[in-house]
DSSP file (Angstrom, degrees, kcal/mol; ACC not computed):
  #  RESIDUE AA STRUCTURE BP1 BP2  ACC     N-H-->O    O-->H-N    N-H-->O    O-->H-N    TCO  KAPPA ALPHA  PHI   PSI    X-CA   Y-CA   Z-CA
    1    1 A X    >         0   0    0      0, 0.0     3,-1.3     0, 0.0    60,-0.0   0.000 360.0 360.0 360.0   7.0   50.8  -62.9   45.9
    2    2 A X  G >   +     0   0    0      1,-0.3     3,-0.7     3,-0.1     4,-0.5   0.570 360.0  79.3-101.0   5.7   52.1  -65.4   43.9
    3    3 A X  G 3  S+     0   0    0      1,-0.2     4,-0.5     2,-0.1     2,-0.3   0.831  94.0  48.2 -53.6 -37.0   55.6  -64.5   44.6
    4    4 A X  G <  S+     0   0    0     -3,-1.3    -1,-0.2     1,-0.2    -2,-0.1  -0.510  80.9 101.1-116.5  67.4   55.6  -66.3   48.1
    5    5 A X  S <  S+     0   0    0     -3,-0.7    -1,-0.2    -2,-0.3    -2,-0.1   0.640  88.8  38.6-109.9 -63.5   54.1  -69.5   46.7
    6    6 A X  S    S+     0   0    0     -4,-0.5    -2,-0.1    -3,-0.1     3,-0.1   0.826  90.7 112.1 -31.0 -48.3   57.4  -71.2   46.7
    7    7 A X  S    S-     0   0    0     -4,-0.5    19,-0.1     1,-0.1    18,-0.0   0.009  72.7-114.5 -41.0 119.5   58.6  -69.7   49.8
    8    8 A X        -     0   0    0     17,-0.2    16,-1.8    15,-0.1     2,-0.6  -0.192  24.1-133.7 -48.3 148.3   59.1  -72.2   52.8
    9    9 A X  E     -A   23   0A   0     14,-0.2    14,-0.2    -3,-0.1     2,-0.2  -0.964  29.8-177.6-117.8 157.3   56.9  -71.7   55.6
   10   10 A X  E     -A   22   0A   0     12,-5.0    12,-1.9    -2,-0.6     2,-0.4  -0.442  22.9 -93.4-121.2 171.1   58.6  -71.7   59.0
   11   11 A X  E     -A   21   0A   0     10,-0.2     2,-0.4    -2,-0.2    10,-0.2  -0.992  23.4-164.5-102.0 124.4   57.8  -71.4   63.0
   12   12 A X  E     -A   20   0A   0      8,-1.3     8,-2.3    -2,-0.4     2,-0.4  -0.944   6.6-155.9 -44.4  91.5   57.8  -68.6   65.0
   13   13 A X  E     -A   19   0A   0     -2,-0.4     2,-0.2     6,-0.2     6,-0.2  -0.792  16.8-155.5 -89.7 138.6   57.8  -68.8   68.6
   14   14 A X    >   -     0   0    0      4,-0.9     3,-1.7    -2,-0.4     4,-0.1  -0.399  33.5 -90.0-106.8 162.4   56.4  -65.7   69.9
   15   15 A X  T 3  S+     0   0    0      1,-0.3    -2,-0.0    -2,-0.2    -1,-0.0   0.907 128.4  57.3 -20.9 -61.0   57.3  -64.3   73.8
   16   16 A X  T 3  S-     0   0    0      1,-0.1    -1,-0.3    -3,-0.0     3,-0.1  -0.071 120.9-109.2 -84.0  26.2   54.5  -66.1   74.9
   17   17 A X  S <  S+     0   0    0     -3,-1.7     2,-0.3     1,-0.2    -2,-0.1   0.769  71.5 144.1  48.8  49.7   55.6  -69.8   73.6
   18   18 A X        -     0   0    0     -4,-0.1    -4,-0.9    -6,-0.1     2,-0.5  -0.643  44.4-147.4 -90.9 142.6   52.5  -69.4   70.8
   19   19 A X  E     -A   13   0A   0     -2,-0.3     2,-0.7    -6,-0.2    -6,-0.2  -0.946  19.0-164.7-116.2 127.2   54.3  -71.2   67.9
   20   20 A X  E     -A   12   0A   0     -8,-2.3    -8,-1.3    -2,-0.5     2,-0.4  -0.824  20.4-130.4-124.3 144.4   53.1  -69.6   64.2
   21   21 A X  E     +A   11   0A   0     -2,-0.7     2,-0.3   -10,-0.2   -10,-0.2  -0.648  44.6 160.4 -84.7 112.2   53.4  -70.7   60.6
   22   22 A X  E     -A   10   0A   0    -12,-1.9   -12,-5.0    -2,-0.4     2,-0.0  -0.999  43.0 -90.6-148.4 176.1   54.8  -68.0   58.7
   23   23 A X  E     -A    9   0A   0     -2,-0.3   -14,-0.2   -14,-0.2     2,-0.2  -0.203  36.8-127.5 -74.9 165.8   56.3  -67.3   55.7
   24   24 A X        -     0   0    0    -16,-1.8    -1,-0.1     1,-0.2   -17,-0.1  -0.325  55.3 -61.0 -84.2 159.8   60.6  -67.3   55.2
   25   25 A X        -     0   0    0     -2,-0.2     2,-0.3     1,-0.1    -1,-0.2  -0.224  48.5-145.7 -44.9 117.1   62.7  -64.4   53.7
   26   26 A X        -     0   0    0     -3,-0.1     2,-0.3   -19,-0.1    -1,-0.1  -0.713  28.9-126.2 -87.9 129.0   61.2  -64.1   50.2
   27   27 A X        -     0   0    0     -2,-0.3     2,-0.6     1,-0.0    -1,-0.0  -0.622  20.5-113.6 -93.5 175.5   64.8  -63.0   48.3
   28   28 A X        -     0   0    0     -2,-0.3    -1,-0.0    40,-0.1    37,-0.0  -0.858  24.8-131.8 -88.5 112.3   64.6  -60.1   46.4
   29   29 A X        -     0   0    0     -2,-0.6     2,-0.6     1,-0.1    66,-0.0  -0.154  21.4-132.9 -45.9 153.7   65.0  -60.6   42.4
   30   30 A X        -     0   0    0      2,-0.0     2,-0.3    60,-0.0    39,-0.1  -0.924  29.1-168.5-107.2 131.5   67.5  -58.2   40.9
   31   31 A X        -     0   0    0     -2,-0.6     2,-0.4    34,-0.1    61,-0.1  -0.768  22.1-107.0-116.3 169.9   66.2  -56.5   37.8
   32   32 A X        -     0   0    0     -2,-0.3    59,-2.8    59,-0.2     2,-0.6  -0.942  42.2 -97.3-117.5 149.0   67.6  -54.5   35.2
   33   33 A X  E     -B   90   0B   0     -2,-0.4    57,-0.2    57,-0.3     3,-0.1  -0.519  32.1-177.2 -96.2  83.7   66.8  -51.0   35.0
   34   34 A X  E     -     0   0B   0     55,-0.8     2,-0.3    -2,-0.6    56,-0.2   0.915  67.3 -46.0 -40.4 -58.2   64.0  -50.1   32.4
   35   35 A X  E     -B   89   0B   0     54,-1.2    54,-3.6    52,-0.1     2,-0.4  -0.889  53.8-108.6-180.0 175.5   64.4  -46.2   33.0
   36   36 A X  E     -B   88   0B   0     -2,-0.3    52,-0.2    52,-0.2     2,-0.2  -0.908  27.1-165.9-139.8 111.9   64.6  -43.9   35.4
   37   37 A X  E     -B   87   0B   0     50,-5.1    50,-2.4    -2,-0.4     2,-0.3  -0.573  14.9-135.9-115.3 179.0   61.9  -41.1   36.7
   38   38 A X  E     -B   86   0B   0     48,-0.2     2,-0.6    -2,-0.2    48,-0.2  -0.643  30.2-116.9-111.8 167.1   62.0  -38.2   38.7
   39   39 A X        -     0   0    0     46,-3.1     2,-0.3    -2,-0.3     3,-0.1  -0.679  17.6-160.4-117.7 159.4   59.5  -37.6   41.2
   40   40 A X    >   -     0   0    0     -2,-0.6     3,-1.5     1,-0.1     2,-0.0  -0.642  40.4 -90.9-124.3 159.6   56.9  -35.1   41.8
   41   41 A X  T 3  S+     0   0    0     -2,-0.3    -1,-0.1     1,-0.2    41,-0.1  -0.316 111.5  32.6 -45.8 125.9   55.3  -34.5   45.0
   42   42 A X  T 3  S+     0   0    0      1,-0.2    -1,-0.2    -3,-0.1     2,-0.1   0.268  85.0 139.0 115.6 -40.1   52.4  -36.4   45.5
   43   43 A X    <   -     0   0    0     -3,-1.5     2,-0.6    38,-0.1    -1,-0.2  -0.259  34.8-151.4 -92.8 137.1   53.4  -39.5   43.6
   44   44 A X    >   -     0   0    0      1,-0.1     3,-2.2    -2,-0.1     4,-0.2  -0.808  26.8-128.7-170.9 171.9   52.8  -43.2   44.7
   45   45 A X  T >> S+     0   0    0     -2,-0.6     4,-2.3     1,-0.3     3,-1.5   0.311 111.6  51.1 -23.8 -47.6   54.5  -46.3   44.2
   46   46 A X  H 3> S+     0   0    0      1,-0.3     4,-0.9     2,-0.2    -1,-0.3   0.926 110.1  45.4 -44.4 -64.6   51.1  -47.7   43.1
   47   47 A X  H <4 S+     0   0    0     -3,-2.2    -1,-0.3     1,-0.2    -2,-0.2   0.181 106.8  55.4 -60.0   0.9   50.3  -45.2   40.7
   48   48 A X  H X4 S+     0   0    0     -3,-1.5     3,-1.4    -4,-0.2    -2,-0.2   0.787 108.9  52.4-105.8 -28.5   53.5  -45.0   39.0
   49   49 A X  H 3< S+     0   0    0     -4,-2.3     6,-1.8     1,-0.3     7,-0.6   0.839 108.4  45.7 -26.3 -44.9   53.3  -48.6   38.3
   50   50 A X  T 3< S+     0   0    0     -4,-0.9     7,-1.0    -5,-0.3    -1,-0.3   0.124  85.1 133.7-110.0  36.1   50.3  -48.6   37.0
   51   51 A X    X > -     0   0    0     -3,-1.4     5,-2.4     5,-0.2     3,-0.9  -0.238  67.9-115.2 -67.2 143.6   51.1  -45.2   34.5
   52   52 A X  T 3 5S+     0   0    0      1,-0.3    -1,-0.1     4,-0.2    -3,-0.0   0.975 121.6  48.5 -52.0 -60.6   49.9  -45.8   30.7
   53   53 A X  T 3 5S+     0   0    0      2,-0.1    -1,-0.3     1,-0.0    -3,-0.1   0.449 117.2  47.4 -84.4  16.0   53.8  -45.6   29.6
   54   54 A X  T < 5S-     0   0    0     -3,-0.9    -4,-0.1    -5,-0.1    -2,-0.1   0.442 132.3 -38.4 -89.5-113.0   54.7  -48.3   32.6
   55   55 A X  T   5S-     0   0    0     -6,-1.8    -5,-0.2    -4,-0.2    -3,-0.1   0.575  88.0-137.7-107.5 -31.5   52.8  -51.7   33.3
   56   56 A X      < -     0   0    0     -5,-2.4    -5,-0.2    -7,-0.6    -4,-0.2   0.844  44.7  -8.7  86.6  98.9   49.4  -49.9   32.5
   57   57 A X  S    S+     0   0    0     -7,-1.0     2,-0.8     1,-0.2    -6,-0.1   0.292 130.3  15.5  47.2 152.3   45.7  -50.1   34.5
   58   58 A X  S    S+     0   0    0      1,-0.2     3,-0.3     2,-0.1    -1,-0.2   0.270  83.3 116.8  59.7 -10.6   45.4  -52.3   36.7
   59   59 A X        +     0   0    0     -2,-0.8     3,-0.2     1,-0.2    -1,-0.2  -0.302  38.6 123.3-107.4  47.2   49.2  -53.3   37.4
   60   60 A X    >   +     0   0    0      1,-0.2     3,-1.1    -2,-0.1     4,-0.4   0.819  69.4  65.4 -73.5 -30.5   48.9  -51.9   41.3
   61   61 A X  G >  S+     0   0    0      1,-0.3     3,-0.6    -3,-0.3     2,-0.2   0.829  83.1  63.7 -74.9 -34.2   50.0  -55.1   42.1
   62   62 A X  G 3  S+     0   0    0     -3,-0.2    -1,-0.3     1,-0.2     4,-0.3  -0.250  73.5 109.2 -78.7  41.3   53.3  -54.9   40.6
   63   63 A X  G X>  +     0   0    0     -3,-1.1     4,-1.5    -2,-0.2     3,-0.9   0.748  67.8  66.1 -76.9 -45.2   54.0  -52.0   43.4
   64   64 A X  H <> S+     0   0    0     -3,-0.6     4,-3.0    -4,-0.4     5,-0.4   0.978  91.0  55.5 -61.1 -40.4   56.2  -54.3   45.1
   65   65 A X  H 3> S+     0   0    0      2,-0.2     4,-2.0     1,-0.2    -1,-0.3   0.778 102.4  62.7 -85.2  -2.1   59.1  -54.6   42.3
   66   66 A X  H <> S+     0   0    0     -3,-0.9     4,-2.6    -4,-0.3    -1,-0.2   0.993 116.3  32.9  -1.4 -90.3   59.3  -50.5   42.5
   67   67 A X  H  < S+     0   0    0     -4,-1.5     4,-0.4     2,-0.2    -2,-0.2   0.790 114.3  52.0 -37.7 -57.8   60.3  -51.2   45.8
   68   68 A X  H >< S+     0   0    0     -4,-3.0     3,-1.8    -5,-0.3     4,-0.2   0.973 111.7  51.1 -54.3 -51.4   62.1  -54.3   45.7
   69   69 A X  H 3< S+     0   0    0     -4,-2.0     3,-0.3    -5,-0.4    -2,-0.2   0.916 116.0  44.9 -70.5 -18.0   64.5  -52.8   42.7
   70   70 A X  T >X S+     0   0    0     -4,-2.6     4,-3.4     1,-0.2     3,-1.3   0.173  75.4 137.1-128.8  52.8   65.1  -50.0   44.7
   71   71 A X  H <>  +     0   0    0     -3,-1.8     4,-2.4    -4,-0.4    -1,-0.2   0.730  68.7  45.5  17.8 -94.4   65.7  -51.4   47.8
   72   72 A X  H 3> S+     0   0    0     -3,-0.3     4,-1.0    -4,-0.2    -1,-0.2   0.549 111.1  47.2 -74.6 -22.1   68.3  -49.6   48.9
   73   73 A X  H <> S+     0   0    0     -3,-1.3     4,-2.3     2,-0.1     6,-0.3   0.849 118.9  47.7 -74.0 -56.5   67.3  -46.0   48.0
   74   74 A X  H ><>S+     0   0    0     -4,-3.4     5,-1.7     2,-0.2     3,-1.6   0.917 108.5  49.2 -26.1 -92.3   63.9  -46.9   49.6
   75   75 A X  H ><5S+     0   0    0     -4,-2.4     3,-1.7     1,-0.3    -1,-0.2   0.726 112.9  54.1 -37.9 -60.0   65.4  -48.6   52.9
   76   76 A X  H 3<5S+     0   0    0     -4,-1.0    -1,-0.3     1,-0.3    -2,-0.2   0.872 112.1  43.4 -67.8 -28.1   67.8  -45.0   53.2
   77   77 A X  T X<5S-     0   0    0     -4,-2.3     3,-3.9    -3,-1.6    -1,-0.3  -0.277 114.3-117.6 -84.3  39.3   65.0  -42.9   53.1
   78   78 A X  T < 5S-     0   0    0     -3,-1.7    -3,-0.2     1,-0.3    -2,-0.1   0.782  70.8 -67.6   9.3  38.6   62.9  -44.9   55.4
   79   79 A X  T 3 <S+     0   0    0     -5,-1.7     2,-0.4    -6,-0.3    -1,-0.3   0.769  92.5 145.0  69.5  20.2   60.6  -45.3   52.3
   80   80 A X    <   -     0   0    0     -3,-3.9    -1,-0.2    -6,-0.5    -3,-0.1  -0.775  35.1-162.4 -74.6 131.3   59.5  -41.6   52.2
   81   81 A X  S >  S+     0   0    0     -2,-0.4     3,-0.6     1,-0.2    -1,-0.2   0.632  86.3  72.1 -97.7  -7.0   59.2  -41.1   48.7
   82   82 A X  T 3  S+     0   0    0      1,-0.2    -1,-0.2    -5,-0.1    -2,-0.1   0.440  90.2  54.8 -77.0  -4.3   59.3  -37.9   49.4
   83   83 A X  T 3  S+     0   0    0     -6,-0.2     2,-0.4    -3,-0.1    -1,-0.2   0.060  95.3  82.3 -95.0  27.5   63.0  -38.1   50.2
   84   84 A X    <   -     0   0    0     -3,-0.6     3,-0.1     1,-0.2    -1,-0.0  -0.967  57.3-167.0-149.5 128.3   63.9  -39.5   47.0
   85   85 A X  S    S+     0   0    0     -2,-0.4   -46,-3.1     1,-0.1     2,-0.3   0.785  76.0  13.5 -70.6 -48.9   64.4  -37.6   43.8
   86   86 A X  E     -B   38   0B   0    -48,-0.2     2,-0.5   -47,-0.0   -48,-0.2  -0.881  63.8-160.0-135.8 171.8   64.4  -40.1   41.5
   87   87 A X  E     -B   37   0B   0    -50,-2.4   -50,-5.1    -2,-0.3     2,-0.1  -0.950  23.8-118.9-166.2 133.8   63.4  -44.0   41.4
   88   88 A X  E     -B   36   0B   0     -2,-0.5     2,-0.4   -52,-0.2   -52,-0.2  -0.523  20.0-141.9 -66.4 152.5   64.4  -46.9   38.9
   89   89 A X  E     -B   35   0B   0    -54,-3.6   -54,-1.2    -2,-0.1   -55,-0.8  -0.974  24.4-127.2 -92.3 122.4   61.6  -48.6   36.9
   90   90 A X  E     -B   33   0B   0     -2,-0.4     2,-4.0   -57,-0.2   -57,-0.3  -0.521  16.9-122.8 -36.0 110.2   62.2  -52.5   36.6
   91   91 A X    >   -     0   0    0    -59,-2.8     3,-1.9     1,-0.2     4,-0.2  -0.326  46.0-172.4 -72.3 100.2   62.2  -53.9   33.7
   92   92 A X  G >>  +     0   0    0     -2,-4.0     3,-1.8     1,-0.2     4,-1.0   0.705  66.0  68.9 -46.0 -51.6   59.3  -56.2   35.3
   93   93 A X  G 34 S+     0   0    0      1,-0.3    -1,-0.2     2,-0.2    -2,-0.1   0.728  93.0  70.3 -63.3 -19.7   58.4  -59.1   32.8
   94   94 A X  G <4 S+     0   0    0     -3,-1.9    -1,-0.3     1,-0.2    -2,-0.1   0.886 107.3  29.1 -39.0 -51.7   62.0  -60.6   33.6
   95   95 A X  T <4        0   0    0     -3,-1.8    -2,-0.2    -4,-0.2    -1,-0.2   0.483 360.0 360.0-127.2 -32.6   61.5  -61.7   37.1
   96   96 A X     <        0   0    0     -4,-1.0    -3,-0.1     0, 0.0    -2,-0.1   0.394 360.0 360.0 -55.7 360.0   57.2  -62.5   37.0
């Protein structure tokens, strides 16, 4: 979580004139493109993260820069991963 520790937090007036503290558009880091895998039925984002030949054990957390670097593949396939043949790996330690 310690991504959105910089990030401003704003108000939000809701319908009902509630006002709420939340956080502002966290931008999205651009990374550069470790490799690139294809994808098998079944697979997710968590668990390719946290693959021996990735990030390793334990690195579920780094789910989000999956996502983040591919954005835009994500975003066209309304994040079915099953609509997506293949998916960039980050090179992660860049951007942490």
């Amino acid at each position: 979580m310690s991504r959105f520790i910089n990030i401003d937090t704003i108000s939000f007036t809701d319908r009902n004139g509630v006002e709420h503290a939340v956080k502002d558009i966290r931008p999205i880091p651009d990374y550069n493109t470790r490799l690139e895998i294809e994808l098998q039925k079944g697979d997710e984002i968590d668990e390719i993260i946290s693959r021996d030949n990735l990030e390793g054990k334990g690195a579920e957390d780094l789910a989000y820069t999956l996502v983040d670097h591919n954005k835009i593949a994500m975003a066209e396939s309304d994040f079915d991963l099953s609509k997506l043949v293949k998916l960039k790996i980050p090179k992660v330690e860049e951007n942490i």
